[in-house]
C-alpha positions in Angstrom: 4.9 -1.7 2.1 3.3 1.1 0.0 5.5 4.2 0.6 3.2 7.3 1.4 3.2 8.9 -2.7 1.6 5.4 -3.0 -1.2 6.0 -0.3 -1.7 9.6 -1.4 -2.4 8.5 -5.3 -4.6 6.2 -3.9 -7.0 8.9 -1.9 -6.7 10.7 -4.6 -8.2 8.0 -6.8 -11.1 7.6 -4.8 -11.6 11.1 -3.6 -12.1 11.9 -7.3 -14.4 8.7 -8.1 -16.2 8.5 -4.8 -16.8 12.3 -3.2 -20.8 13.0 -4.1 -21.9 9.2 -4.3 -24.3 8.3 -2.3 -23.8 5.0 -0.4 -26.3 2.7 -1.9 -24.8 -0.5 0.0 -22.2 -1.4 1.9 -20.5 -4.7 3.0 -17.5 -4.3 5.5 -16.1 -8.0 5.9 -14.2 -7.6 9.1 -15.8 -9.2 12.3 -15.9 -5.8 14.0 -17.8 -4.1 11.7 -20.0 -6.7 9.8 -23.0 -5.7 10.7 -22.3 -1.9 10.3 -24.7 -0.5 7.6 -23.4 2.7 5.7 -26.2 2.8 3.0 -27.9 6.0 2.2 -24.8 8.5 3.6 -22.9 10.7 1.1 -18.9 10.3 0.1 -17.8 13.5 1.6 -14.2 12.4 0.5 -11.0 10.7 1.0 -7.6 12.0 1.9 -4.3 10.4 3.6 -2.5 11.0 6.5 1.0 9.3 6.0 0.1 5.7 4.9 -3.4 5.7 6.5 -6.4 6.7 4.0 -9.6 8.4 5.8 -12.9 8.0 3.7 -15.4 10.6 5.6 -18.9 10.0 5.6 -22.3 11.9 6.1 -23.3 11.9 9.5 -19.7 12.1 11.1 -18.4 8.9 10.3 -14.9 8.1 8.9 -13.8 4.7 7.7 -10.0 4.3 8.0 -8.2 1.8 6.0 -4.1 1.0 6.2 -2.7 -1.0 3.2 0.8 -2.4 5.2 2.3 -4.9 2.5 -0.4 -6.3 0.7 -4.0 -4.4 0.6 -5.4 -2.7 -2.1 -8.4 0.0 -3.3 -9.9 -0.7 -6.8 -12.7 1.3 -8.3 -15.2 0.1 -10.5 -17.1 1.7 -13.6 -21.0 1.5 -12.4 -22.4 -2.1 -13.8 -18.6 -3.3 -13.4 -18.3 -6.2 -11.3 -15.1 -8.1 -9.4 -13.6 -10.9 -11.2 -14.6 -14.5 -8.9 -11.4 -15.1 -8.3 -11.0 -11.9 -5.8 -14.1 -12.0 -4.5 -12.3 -14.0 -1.1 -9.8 -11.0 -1.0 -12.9 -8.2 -0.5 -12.5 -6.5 3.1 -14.7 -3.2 1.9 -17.6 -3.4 -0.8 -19.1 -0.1 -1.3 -21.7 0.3 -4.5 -23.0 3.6 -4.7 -25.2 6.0 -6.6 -24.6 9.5 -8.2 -21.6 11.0 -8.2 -19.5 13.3 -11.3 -21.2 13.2 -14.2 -23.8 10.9 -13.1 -27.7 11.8 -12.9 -28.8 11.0 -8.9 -30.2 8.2 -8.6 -28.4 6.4 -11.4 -25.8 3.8 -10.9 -22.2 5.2 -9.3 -18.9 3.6 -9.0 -18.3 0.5 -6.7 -15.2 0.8 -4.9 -13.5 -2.4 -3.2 -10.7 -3.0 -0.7 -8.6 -6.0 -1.3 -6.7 -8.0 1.4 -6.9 -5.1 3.4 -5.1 -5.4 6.8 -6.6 -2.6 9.0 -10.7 -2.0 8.6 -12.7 0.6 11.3 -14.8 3.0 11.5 -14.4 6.1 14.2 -16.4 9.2 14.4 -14.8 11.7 12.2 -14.7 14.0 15.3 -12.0 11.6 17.0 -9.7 10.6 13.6 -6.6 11.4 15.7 -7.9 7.9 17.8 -6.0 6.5 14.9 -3.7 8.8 13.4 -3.1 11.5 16.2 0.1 9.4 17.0 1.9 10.3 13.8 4.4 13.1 12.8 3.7 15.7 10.3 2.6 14.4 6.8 5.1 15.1 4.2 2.1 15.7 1.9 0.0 16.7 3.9 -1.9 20.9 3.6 0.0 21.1 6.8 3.0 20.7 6.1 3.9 24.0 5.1 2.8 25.5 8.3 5.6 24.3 10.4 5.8 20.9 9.2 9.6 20.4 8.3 10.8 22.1 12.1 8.6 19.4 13.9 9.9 16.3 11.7 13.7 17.5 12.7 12.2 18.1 16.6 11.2 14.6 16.2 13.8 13.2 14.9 16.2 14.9 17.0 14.9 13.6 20.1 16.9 10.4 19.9 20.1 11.2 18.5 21.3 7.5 19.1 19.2 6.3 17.1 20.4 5.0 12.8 19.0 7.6 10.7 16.9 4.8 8.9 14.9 3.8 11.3 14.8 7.4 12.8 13.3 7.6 9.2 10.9 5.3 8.8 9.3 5.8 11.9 6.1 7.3 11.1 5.8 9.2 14.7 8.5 11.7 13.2 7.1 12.2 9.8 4.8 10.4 7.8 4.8 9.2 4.9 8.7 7.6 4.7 8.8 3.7 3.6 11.7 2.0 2.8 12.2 2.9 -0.5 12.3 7.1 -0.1 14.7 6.1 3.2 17.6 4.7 1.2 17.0 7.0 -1.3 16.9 10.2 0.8 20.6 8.8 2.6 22.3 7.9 -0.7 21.3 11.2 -1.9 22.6 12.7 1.4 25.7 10.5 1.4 24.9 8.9 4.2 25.7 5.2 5.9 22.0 4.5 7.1 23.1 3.8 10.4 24.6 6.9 11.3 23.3 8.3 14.6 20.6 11.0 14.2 22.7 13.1 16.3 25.7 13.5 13.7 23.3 14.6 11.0 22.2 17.6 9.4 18.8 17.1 9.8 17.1 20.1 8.1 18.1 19.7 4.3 17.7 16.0 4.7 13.9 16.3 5.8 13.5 19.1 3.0 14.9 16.5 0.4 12.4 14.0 1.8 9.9 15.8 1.6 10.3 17.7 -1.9 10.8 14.0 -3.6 7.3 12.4 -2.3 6.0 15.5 -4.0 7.4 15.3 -7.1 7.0 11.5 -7.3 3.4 12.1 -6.7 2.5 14.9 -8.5 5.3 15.2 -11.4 3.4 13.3 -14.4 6.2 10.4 -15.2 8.6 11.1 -12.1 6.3 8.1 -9.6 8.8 6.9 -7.8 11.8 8.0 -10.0 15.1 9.3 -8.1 17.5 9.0 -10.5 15.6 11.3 -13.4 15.9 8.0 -15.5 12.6 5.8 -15.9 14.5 3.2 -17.7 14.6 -0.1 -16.3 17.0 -0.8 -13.4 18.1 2.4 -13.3 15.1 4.5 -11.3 16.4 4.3 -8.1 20.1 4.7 -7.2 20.8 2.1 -4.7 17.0 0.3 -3.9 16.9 -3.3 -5.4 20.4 -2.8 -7.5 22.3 -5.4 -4.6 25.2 -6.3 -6.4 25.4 -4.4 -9.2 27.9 -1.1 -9.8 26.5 2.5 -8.0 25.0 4.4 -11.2 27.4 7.0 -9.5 30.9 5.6 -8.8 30.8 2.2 -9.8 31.2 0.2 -6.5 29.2 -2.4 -5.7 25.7 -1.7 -3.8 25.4 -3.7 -1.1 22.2 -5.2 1.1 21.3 -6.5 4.1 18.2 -7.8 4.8 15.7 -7.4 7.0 15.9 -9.1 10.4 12.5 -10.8 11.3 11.1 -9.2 14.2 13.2 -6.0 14.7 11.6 -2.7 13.3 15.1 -0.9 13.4 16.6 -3.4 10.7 14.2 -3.4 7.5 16.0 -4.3 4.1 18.3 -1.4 3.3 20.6 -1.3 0.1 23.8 1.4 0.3 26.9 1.9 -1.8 30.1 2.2 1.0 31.8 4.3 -1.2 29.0 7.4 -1.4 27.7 6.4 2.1 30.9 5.7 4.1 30.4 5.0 7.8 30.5 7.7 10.2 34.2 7.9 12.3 34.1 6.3 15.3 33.8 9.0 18.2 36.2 8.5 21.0 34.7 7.8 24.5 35.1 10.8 26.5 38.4 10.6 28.5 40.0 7.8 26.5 42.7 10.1 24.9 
């Protein structure tokens, strides 16, 4: 699943192709919406909100798209079209008309979502229908204001709960996929099942946080963790099962996901950097 650096590269791709088009047809292939019609209204923009992108319309519409595992955005140079063979992949067709650079009237990009999971339109005016439900956005303008003492509110208020899954659920903080939650607990030396409760909670959000940023912004650092872009050696424990910790040399270990249960995605760990927590003796047992 596209991690939320992913999502926000992506609004920013289209935000910078698509604001001040003009919609000069419009094809949404989901049965909800087939027969909607946004021809004629301007690109006003695109941002993200964890892993959900919000294209905003004239006339106070907002088409929200999710990638999950396997959609995609792809923006076309005007009089570019889409290879046959994904034209049975196209959710989104959007061919527009002005934009940057680009005398009105004349040809604009076309941008197409591909395989994409989660298509609807809302009124702009009621976005949080759809993304209301999340926690603060780790790269979102608001995140600043208040943002990291929410996520830890959040994430506080079930202290039984693994820190991995505490993690990845976006209702804390978005923007968190798998990939920046094994990261952030090798980094914080962490066994990704230790309760929420035993953890400091503060410098681990901040560290969360401050690497989406630079992986999305940082020319060169897109999902880097380790500082090294050579190959199999960007991330410190994620997709290195079995091989030696780029730290200590033990062996990074996996287990994999368990179909069905949200609270056990794929995780990879070393046990020597990320040794499990003590075990707490039940009250009155000594």
């Amino acid at each position: 699943m596209p991690e939320g650096d992913s999502v926000y590269l992506v609004a920013r791709t289209l935000d910078a192709r698509l604001r001040g088009t003009v919609v000069a047809r419009s094809d949404l292939r989901v049965p909800r919406h087939a027969t909607a019609d946004l021809s004629g209204r301007a690109v006003l923009g695109t941002s993200s909100v964890g892993k959900h992108l919000l294209t905003r319309f004239g006339g106070g519409i907002t088409l929200h798209t999710h990638l999950r595992m396997d959609g995609s955005w792809t923006v076309l140079a005007p009089g570019k079209v889409l290879p046959r063979r994904v034209q049975p992949d196209v959710r989104v067709l959007l061919t527009t008309t002005g934009g940057p650079g680009v005398v009105d009237g004349a040809p604009g990009p076309t941008a197409a979502a591909l395989q994409m999971p989660v298509v609807e339109l809302v009124e702009t005016a009621h976005e949080d229908d759809v993304v209301g439900h999340l926690g603060p956005d780790l790269l979102g303008p608001g995140w600043a204001r208040g943002g990291p003492d929410e996520a830890v509110r959040r994430l506080a208020g079930r202290p039984a709960r693994g820190i991995k899954p505490a993690l990845l659920d976006q209702r804390n903080l978005a923007g968190v996929g798998n990939l920046w939650a094994d990261e952030t607990c090798f980094l914080r030396g962490l066994d990704p099942w230790t309760p929420v409760g035993d953890v400091d909670l503060p410098p681990l959000v901040a560290l969360a946080a401050r690497m989406l940023r630079h992986s999305a912004t940082a020319p060169g650092a897109y999902q880097v963790t380790t500082g090294d872009t050579r190959r199999g050696r960007s991330h410190w424990v994620v997709g290195r099962a079995g091989r030696p910790c780029l730290r200590c040399g033990t062996t990074v270990l996996v287990r994999e996901e368990v179909a069905g249960d949200p609270e056990q995605r794929r995780t990879w760990w070393c046990p020597r950097c990320q040794p499990e927590p003590p075990v707490r003796a039940e009250p009155g047992s000594g």
